[in-house]
N, C-alpha and C positions, 0 to 999 in steps of 0.2 A: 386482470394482469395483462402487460402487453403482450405479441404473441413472442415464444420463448426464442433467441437467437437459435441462429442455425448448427447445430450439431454441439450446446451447449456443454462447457468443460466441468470434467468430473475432475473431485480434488481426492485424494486419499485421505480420509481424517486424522489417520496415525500418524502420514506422515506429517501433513499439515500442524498438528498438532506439537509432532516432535521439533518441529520448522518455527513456528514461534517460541516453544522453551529455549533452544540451543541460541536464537539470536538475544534473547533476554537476556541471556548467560553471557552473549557479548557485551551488552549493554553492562551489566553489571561490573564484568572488566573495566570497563571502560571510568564506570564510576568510581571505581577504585584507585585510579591511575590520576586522577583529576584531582588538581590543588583547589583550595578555597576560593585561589586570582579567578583559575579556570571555572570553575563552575559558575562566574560572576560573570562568566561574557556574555554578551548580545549572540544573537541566531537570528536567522534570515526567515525561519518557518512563521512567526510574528509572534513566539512566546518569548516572554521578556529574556531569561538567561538559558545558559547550556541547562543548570540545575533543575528551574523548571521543564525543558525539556525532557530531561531524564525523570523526572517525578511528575510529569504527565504521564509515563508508560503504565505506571501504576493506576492510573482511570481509565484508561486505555484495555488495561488490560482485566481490569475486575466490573466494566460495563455489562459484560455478561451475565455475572453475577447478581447487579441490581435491574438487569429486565428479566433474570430468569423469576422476580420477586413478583414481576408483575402480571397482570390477567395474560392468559393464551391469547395470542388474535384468533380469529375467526378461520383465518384463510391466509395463504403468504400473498402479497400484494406488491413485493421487490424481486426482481430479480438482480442474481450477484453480477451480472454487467452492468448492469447500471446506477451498483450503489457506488461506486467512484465521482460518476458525472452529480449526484446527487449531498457530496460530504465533500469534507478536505481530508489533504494528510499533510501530518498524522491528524488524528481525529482529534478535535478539540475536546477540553474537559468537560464535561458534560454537565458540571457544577455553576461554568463560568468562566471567572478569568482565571489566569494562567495559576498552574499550583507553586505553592509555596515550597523549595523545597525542604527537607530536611536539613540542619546545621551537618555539615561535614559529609566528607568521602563514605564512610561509616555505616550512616545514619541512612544517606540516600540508599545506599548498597541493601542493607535489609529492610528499605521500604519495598525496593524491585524484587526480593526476594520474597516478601509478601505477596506483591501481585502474581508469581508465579505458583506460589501454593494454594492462591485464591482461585486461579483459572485453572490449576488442574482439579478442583477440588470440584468446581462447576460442570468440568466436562464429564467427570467420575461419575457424577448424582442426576446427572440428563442424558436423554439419547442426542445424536446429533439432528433429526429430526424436527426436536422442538423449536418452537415457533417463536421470535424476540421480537416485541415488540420497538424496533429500533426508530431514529426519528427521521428516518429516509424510507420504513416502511417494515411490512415484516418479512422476518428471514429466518430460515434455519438456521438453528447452532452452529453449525459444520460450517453454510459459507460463513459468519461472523466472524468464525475464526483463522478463515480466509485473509477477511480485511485486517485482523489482527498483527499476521504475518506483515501484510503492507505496509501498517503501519509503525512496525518497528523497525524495517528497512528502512523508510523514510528519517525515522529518528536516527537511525545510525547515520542516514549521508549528512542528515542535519549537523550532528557532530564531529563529522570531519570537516565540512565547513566552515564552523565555527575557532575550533580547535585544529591548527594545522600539527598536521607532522602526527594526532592521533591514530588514524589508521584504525577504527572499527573493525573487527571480520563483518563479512555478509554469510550469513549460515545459505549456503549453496541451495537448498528445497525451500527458504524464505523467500529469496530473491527470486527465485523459480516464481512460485506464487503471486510477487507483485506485477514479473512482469508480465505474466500471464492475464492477471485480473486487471490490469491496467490495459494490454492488447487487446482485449473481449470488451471494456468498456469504450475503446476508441471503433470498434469496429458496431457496436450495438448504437452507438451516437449518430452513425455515419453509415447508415446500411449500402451497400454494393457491393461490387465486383469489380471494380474497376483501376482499384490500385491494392498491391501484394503489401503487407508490411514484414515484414524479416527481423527476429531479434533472438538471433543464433545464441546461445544452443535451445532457448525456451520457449518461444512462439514464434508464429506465423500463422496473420487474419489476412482476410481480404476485406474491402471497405470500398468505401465513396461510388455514389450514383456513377453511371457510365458504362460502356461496353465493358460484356465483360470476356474475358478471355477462357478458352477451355482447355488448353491444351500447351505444352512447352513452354518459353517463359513469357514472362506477361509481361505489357507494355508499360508500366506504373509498377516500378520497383521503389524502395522504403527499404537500405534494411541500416542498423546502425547495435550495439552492444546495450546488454541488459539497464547496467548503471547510466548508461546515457538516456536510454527509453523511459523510467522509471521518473529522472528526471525532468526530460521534456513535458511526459505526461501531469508531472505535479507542479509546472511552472518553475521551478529550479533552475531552467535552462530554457534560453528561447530558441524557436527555430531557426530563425535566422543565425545566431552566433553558435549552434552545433554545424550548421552549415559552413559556415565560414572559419568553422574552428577543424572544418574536416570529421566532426566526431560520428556524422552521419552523411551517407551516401543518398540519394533521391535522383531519379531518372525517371525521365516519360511528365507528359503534359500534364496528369493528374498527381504526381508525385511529391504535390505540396501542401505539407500539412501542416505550415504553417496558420493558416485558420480554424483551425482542428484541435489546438492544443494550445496552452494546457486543458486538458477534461476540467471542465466548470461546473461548479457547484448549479 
């Protein structure tokens, strides 16, 4: 395993946990609200409509359930910074291509509501401890349900992009979580000290080769708002046009991370 980043973030599992049910419960809002037109539009994430987007959460969200089916690994062999640089979001179906979704508002509504009895039912009958053989490596329960969170934040920007004027909530300890696992994986890509990154109120890494600073503030500032970071880091957003759009502030000679982002598979 590589060696572990420095002062690696600890997640609460209950709240994490609570933190993917509550935005799923967005999500299902969401699908409730959605006409037949709407569920037939195109999304930018590369799954053909919003529908399948919304009926990916569902493999998303009971992938746990078919690696808890399969052998223990041996040993964990991922760490959770670096399973962003190593997946997309949201996570693809693990089936293939994009899911089918269910006919109607309805129909999606208690598929999502499936996936949520499915993944609490998983976490109930394991500790967080156990081992998933995932296909970026293995990992405990607890972070997978990390990247969980992540990836249902990402689903929800998906559809307000898609869908304007929808307006998703971000359950507040979800978005916590992405931006967090998304911060840890820009800084585990890019080891230094040399540039701060800032994404008030939820993180703050330091990153990139270069002196590094000890003390008062640092020469290589980054900081810019959750939903912006979250974005940049999944290619949503480029750096250049957060820049130019003002939606991120960047100072000092190393303060450019535009080659840094998005985190690639």
């Amino acid at each position: 395993m590589p060696p572990a980043v420095k002062r690696a973030r600890r997640y609460d599992p209950a709240r994490t946990r609570a933190a993917v049910l509550a935005q799923l419960s967005h999500l299902r809002g969401a699908a409730r609200a959605l006409t037949p037109e709407q569920l037939a539009l195109p999304v930018r994430a590369g799954e053909r409509t919003v529908g399948a987007l919304l009926a990916g959460a569902h493999a998303a969200l009971t992938e746990g359930e078919r690696l808890l089916a399969e052998p223990v690994p041996a040993r964990q062999d991922l760490r959770l910074a670096d399973w962003p640089r190593l997946t997309t979001l949201p996570v693809p179906d693990p089936g293939g291509p994009a899911p089918v979704p269910p006919a109607g508002p309805a129909a999606l509504d208690a598929l999502l509501a499936d996936a949520g009895r499915r993944f609490t039912a998983a976490l109930d009958a394991h500790p967080g401890t156990r081992l998933l053989p995932t296909g970026a490596g293995a990992l405990p329960l607890a972070d997978h349900v990390v990247t969980r969170a992540a990836d249902l934040v990402v689903r929800a920007d998906d559809l307000d992009t898609a869908v304007p004027g929808l307006d998703v909530p971000r359950d507040r300890q979800a978005l916590a979580a992405a931006t967090r696992l998304l911060a840890d994986a820009l800084a585990a890509g890019a080891p230094g000290g040399s540039t701060e990154v800032r994404v008030p109120p939820y993180a703050v890494v330091q990153c990139v080769e270069g002196p590094r600073h000890t003390r008062g503030t640092p020469p290589n500032v980054v900081e810019t708002d959750p939903l912006t970071w979250v974005r940049l880091a999944t290619g949503r957003l480029t750096w250049a046009d957060a820049v130019a759009g003002a939606l991120v502030s960047a100072s000092g000679g190393r303060a450019d991370l535009g080659a840094l982002l998005p985190l690639r598979p």
